[in-house]
C-alpha positions as CSV (number, residue, x, y, z in Angstrom):
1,X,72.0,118.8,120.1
2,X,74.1,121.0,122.5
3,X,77.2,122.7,121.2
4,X,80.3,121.5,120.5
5,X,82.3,123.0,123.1
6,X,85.0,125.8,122.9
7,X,84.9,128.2,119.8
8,X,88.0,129.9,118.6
9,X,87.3,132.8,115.8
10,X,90.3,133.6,113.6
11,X,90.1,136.2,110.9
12,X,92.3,134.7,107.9
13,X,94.0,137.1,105.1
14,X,91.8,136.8,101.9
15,X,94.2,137.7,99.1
16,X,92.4,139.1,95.3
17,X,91.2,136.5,93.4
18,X,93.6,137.8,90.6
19,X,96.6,137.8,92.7
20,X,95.8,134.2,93.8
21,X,95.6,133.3,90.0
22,X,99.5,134.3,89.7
23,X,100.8,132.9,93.2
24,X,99.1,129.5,92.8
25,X,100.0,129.1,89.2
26,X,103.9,129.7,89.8
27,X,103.7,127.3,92.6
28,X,101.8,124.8,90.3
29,X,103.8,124.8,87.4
30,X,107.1,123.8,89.6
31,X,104.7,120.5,90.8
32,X,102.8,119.6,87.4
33,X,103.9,120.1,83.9
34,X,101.0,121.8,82.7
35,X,99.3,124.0,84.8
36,X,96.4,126.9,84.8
37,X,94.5,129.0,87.2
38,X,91.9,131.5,86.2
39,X,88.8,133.0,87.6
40,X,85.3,132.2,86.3
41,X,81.9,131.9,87.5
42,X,81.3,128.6,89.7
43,X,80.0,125.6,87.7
44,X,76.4,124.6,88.7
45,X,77.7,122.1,91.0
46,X,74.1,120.9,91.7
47,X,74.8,119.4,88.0
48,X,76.7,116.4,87.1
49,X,79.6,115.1,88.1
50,X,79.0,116.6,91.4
51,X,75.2,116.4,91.6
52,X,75.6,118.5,95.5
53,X,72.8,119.9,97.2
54,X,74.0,124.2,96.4
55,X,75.0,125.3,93.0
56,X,78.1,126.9,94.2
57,X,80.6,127.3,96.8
58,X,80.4,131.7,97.4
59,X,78.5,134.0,100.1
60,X,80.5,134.2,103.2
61,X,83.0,131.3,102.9
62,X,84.3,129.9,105.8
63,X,86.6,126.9,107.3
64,X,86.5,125.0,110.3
65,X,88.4,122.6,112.0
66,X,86.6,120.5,114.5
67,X,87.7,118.1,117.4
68,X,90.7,116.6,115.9
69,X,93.3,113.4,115.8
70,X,93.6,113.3,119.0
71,X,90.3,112.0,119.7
72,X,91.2,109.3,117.8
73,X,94.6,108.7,118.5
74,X,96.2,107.2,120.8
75,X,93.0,105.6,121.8
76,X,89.0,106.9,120.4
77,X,87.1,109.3,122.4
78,X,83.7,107.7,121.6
79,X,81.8,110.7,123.0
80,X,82.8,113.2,120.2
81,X,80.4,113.2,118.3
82,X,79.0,116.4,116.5
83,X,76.7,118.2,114.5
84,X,76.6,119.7,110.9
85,X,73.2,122.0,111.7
86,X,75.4,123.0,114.7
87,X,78.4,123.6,113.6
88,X,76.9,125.9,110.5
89,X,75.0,127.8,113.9
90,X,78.9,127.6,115.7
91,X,80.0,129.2,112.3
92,X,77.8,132.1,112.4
93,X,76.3,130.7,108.8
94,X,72.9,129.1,109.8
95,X,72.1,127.1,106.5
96,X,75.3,127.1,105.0
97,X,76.3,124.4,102.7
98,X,79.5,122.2,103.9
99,X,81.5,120.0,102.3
100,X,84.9,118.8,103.3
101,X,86.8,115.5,105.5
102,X,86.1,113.4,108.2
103,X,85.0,110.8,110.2
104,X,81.7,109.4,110.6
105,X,79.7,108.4,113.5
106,X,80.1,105.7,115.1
107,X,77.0,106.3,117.4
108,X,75.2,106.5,114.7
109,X,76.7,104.1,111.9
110,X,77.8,101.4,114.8
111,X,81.1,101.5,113.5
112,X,84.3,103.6,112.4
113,X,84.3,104.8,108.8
114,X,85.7,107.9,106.8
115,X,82.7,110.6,105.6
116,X,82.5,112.7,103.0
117,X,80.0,115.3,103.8
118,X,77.9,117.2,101.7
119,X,75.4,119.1,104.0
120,X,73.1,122.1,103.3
121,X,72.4,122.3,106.8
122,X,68.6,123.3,108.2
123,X,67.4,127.1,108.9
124,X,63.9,128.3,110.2
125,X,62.1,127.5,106.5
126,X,64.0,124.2,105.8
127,X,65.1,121.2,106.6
128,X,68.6,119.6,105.9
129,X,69.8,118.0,102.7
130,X,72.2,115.2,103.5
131,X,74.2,114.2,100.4
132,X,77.5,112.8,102.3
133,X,79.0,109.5,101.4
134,X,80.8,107.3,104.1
135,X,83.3,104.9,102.7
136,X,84.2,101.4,105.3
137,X,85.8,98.5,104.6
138,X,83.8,95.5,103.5
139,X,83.6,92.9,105.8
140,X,83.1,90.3,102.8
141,X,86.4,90.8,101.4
142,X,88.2,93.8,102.8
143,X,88.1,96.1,100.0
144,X,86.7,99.6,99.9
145,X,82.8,99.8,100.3
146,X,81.1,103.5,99.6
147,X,77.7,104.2,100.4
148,X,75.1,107.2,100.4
149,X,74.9,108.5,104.1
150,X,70.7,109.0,103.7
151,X,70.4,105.8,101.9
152,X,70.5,104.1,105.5
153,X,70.4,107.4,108.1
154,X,68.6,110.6,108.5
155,X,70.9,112.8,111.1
156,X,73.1,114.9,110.3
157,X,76.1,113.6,112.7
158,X,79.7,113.0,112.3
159,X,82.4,112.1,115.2
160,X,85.8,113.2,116.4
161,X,87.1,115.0,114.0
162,X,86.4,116.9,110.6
163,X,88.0,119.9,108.5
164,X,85.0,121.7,106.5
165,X,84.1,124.7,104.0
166,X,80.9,126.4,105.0
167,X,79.1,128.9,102.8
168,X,75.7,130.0,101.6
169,X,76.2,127.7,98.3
170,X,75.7,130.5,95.8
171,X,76.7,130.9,92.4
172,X,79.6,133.4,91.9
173,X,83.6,133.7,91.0
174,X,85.9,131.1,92.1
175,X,89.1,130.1,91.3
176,X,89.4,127.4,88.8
177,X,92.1,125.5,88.9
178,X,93.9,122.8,86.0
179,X,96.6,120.9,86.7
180,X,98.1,117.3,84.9
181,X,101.0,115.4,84.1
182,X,102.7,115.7,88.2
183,X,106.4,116.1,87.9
184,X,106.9,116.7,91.4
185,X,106.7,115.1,94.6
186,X,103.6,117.0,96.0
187,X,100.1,116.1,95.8
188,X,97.7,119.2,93.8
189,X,96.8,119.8,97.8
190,X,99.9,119.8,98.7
191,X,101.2,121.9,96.5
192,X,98.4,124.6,96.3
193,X,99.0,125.0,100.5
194,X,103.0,125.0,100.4
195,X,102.5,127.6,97.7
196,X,100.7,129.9,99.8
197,X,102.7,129.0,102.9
198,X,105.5,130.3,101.0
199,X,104.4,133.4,99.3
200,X,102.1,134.9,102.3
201,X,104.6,133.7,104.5
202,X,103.3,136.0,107.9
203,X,100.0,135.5,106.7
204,X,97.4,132.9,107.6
205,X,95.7,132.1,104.3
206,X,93.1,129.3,104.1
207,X,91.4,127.8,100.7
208,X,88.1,125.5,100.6
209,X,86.6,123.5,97.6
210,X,86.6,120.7,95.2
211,X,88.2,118.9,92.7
212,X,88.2,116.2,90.3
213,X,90.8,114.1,89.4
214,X,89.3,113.4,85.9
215,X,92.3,110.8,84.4
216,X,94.6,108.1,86.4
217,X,94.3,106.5,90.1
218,X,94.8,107.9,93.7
219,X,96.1,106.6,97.0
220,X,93.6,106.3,99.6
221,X,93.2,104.9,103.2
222,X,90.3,104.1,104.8
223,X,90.0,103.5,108.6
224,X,89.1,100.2,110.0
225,X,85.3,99.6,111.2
226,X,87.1,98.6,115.0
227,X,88.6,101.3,116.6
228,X,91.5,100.2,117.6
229,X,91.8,98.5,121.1
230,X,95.9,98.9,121.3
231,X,98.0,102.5,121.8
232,X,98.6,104.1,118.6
233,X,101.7,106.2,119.6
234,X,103.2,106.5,116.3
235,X,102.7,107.6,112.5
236,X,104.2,103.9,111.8
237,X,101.8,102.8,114.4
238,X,98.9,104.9,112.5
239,X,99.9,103.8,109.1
240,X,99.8,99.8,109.6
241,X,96.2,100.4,111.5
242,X,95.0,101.8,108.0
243,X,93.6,100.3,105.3
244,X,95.3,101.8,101.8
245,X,93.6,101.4,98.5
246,X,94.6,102.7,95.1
247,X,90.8,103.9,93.0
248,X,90.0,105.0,89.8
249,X,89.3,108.2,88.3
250,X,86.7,110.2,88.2
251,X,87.0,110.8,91.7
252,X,85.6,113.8,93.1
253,X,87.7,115.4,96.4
254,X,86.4,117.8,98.9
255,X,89.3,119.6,100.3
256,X,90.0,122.2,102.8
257,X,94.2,123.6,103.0
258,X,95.4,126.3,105.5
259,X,98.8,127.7,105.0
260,X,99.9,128.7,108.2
261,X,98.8,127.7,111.6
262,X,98.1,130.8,114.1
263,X,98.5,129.0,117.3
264,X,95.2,126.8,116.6
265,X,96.1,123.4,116.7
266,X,94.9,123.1,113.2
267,X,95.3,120.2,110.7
268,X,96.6,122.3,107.6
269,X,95.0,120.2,105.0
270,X,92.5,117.3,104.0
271,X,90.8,116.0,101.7
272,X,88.2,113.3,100.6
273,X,86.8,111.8,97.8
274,X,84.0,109.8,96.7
275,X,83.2,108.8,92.9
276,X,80.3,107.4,91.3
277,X,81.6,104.3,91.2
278,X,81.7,103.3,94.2
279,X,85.3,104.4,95.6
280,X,86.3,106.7,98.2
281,X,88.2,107.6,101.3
282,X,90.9,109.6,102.3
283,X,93.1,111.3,100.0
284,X,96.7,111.2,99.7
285,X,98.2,111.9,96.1
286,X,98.1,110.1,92.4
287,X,99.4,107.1,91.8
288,X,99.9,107.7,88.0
289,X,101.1,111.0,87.5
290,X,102.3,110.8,83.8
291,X,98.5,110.8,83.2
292,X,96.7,112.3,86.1
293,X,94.4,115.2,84.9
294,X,92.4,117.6,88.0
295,X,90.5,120.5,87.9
296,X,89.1,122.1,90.9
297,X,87.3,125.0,92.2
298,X,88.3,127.0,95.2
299,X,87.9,130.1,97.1
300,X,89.9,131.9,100.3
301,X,88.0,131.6,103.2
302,X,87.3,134.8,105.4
303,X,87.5,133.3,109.3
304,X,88.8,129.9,110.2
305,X,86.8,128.5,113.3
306,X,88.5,126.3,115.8
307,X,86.2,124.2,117.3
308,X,86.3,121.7,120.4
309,X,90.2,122.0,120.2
310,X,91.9,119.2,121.9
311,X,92.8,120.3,125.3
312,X,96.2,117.4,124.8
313,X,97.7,117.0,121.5
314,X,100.0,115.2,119.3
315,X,101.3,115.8,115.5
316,X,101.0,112.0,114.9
317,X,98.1,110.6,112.2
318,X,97.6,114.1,110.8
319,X,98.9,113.3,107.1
């Protein structure tokens, strides 16, 4: 497949892994009533719960934000459809493991539906290991259907847009992070990137990883199979043409958060989740946060890449 189009290199602010501990707890603990960050070695995440094709998320992390909403929005640009093998090349990481948000496609899946990738792309001595789900709505009964990507495809595609962590999937130290009980208005996203936002507040600082949220529910959306044939000018507009669900924990979220744009066009954070019970989508926040219990795993990223950046764009549909 040919490349994607433009590439924008940015080299992000990568902050000690001990002075992240302290920043992100004292945000945390404003957000959640009991909090903890730490840093410890990377769980084998080729291991239950997360069963992914690396065993960790360290060796020259990096995010990317590709295409973008408005090739969805107002109306879909069915020709943007892209490539994980070439986006890890577009990266600089041939065979990097990627996880992250964003849409599926269409070309390929004959219809509009929110992905959850999990890609250790191909190099010269091996082939890719596709372990994405894709979550649609069922059109039996309109609730949330979530599937495993290589049960019924083989590629390697996704369309429009996407927000991924790319790295070499090795073991090493990460930055574990424990949060429950939410007192505050902010989702653990949220929060973590507003944090950051405000403590490196000249500085572009960008975090990739996942999470589970291992007690309560979550708010979700999933995008309708049609694309939709009428303007979508608005976020009210966006909103009503998504389908919102609330899911059950354990839900396991693949989330990338940057905290400060530098003149990229970038979408500063999102996340999505998929379970082993059949749920998943887009993430928003908990639904029960006098219960909610998450643990994540995360790391700063060393260069954000901007990739096919929409030449016309809009804030609308970005939340």
């Amino acid at each position: 497949m040919a490349g994607s189009g433009q590439i924008e290199k940015y080299k992000l602010y990568v902050p000690p892994l001990e002075e992240l501990c302290e920043v992100l707890y004292n945000g945390l603990k404003t957000n959640f009533a009991d909090a903890k960050v730490s840093v410890m070695e990377c769980p084998d995440l080729s291991q239950a719960p997360f069963h992914f094709p690396a065993k960790g998320l360290c060796g020259s992390p990096r995010v990317t934000d590709v295409g973008g909403v408005p090739y969805l929005v107002p109306l879909v640009q069915l020709d943007k459809i892209y490539n994980m093998n070439t986006v890890a090349k577009e990266v600089e990481l041939p065979g990097a493991f990627i996880i992250g948000a964003g849409a599926a496609s269409s070309r390929t899946l004959g219809m509009n539906a929110e992905l959850i990738p999990l890609v250790l792309t191909e190099n010269e001595e091996k082939s890719a290991v596709n372990v994405s789900y894709y979550s649609s709505i069922n059109p039996a009964d309109g609730t949330c259907m979530q599937e495993k990507y290589r049960d019924r495809f083989d590629d390697c595609d996704f369309g429009l847009l996407a927000n991924l962590y790319a790295c070499e999937g090795k073991a090493g130290q990460v930055l574990e992070v424990k949060a429950s009980r939410r007192i505050g208005e902010d989702s653990l996203v949220t929060c973590l990137r507003k944090t950051l936002e405000t403590f490196y507040s000249d500085k572009s600082v960008a975090l990739g990883g996942t999470f589970i949220i291992e007690k309560g529910q979550a708010k979700i959306h999933i995008m309708p199979r049609e694309f939709s044939t009428c303007p979508l000018n608005s976020d009210e507009d966006v909103n009503n043409w998504l389908k919102h669900f609330t899911v059950q924990a354990p839900l396991i979220c693949q989330s990338v958060l940057v905290s400060w744009d530098p003149g990229l066009d970038l979408r500063l954070e999102h996340t999505h989740c998929f379970s082993h019970h059949g749920e998943g989508g887009h993430y928003y926040i908990d639904t029960t946060p006098d219960i909610v219990e998450y643990v994540g795993y995360f790391l700063p990223a060393e260069f954000i890449y901007r990739i096919d950046r929409p030449s016309s764009t809009r804030r609308i549909g970005r939340e």
